[in-house]
N, C-alpha and C positions, 0 to 999 in steps of 0.2 A: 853357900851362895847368898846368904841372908845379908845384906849391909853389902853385898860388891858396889862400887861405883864403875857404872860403862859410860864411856863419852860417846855423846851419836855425832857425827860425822854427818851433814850434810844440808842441804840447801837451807839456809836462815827464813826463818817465817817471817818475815816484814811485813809491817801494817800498809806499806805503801805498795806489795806487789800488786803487780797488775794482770803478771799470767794465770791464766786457768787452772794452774797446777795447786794453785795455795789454798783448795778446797780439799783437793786429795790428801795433799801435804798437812794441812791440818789434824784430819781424817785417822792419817798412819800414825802420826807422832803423838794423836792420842789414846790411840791404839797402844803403841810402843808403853806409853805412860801406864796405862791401865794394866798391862800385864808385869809391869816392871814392878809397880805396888803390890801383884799379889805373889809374884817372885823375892819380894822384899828386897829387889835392885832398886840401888839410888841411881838415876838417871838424868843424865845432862841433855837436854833437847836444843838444837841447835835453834832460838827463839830470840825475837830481836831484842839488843840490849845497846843502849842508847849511848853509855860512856865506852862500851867496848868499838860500836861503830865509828866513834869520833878520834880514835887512837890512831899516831900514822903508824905506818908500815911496818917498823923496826917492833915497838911499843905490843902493836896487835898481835905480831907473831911470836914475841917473847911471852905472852898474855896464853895465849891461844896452845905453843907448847907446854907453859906450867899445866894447865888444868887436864892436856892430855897426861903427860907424867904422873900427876896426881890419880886418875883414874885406873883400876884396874885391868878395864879392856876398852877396847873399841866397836862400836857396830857404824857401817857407814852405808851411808844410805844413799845408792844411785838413783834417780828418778827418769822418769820415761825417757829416750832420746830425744823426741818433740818439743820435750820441756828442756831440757840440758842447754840451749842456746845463751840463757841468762847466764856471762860471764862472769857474776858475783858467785855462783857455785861450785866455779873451776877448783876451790881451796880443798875441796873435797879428796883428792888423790894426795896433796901435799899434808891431811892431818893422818891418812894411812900412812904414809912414811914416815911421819915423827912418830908415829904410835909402836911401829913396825921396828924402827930403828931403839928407840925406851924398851924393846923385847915386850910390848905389850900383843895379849890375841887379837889378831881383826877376823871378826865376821862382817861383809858386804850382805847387805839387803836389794836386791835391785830389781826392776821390772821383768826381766828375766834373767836365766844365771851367762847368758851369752853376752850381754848388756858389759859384763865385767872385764873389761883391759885385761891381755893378757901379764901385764906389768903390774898392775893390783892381783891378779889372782896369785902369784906369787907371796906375796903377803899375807894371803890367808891362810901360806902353810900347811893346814889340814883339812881341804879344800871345805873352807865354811862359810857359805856360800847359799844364800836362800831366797825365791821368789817371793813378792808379794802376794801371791792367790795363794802357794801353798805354806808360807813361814808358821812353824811353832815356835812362838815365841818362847814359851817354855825351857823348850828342848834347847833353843839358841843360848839362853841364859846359862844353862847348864852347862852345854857345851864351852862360855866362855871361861864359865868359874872352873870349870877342869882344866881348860890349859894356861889358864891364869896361877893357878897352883902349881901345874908342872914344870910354870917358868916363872915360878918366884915371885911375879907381880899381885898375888893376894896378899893383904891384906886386912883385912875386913872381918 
């Protein structure tokens, strides 16, 4: 597990948000961070990046596939349905399916495990699948580096 890289999947921390959610979203993702470092996962936090936001459509999605590819696994992060309205986060279902499609593992992080499309749960294969109140990160880490090894995408 030491060295995997996971790409996180989900809502961009923008300095200019303005909903409520980009305290919690803060909150988790450094959270995520924190336990990623003592898991010794390199971790992609989905945080704003200035030459990636100015890239058109063709450019960002060709950008946006490389680095999934290059990663080992996925975790994607659904956040509350309240919040979900900001249409800049819809990208989130479409980097589980490049990820899904690369044969890379997705585990979804979400507000609850009901919260998850039944067209993403799919994608998680071996239903991996974890709330915010109760997620082990640990455990999630672990669980990605195992089916990342049994489908060939470690490297690390």
């Amino acid at each position: 597990m030491e060295g995997m890289n996971v790409y996180v999947a989900g809502p961009v921390l923008r300095p200019d948000h303005e909903h409520d959610f980009r305290y919690s979203l803060r909150f988790l993702y450094g959270q995520i961070e924190a336990e990623a470092k003592l898991a010794g996962v390199v971790i992609q936090i989905p945080y704003y990046e200035r030459e990636l936001d100015h890239l058109e459509a063709s450019e960002f999605a060709k950008e946006i596939t490389r680095r999934i590819k290059l990663a080992n696994a996925l975790l994607v992060v659904l956040i509350h349905p309240e919040w979900s309205m900001d249409t800049r986060n819809y990208s989130v279902a479409c980097e589980a399916q490049i990820g899904a499609e690369a044969d890379k593992p997705v585990a979804f992080l979400a507000y609850h495990a009901d919260q998850v499309p039944r067209l993403l749960r799919a994608l998680a294969r071996e239903g991996a699948i974890y709330t915010f109140e109760k997620v082990d990160f640990q455990q999630l880490f672990q669980c990605l580096a195992q089916r990342a090894e049994r489908q060939g995408s470690h490297n690390w």
